[in-house]
C-alpha positions as CSV (number, residue, x, y, z in Angstrom):
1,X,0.0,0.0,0.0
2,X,1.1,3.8,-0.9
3,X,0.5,6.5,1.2
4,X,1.2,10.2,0.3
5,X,2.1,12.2,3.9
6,X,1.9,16.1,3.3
7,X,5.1,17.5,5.6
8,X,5.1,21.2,6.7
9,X,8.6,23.1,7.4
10,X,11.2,20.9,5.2
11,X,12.9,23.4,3.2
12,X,16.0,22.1,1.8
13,X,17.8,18.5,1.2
14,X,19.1,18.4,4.5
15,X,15.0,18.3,5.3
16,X,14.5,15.2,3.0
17,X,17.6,13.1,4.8
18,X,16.3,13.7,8.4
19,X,12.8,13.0,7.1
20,X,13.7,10.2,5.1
21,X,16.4,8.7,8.0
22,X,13.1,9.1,10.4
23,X,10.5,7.0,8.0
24,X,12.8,4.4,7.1
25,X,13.4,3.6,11.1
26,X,10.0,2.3,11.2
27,X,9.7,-1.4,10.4
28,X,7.7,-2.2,7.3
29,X,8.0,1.2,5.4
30,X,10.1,2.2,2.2
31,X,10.7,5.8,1.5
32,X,9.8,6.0,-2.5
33,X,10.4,9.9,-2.5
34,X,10.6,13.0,-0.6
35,X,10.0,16.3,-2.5
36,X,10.7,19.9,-0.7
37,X,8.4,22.0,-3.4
38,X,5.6,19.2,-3.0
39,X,5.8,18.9,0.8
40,X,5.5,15.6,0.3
41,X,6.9,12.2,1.0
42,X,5.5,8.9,-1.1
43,X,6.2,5.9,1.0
44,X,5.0,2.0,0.4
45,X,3.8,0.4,3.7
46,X,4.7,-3.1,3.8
47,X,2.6,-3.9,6.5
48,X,-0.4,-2.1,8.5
49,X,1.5,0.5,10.4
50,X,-0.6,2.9,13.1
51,X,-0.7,6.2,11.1
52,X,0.0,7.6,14.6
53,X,3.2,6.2,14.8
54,X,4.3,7.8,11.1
55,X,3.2,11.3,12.2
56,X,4.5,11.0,15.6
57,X,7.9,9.8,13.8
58,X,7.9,13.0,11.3
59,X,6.7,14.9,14.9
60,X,10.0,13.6,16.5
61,X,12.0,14.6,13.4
62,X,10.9,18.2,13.8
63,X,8.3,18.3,10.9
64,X,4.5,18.8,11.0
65,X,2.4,16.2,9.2
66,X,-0.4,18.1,7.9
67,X,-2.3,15.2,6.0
68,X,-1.4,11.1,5.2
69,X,-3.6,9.6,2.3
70,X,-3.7,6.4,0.6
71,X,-2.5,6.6,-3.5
């Protein structure tokens, strides 16, 4: 399954690695792409993962997660 999570404050490429780093610490998720202008990160759950664990993840990375939808 794909999910789309809408990130506010990453504003440069030293954004997408702590973002990035953050999502890929969480068992069962690959990062597919992170994009600064989009505010976006694509990832492909592997298994059913809380959605309050990714936004509390992205939380803990310093970013707000705005909205998290299915593609």
């Amino acid at each position: 399954m794909k999910k789309m999570i809408l990130i506010e404050g990453m504003s440069c490429h030293h954004c997408i690695g702590r973002v990035e780093r953050a999502l890929n610490e969480i068992d069962g998720v690959t990062v597919e792409s992170i994009s600064v202008d989009e505010k976006s990160a694509v990832i492909t759950l592997h298994k059913e993962i809380d959605e309050n664990v990714i936004r509390d993840t992205i939380d803990d990375a310093g970013y707000d997660v705005i909205e998290i939808r299915e593609i």
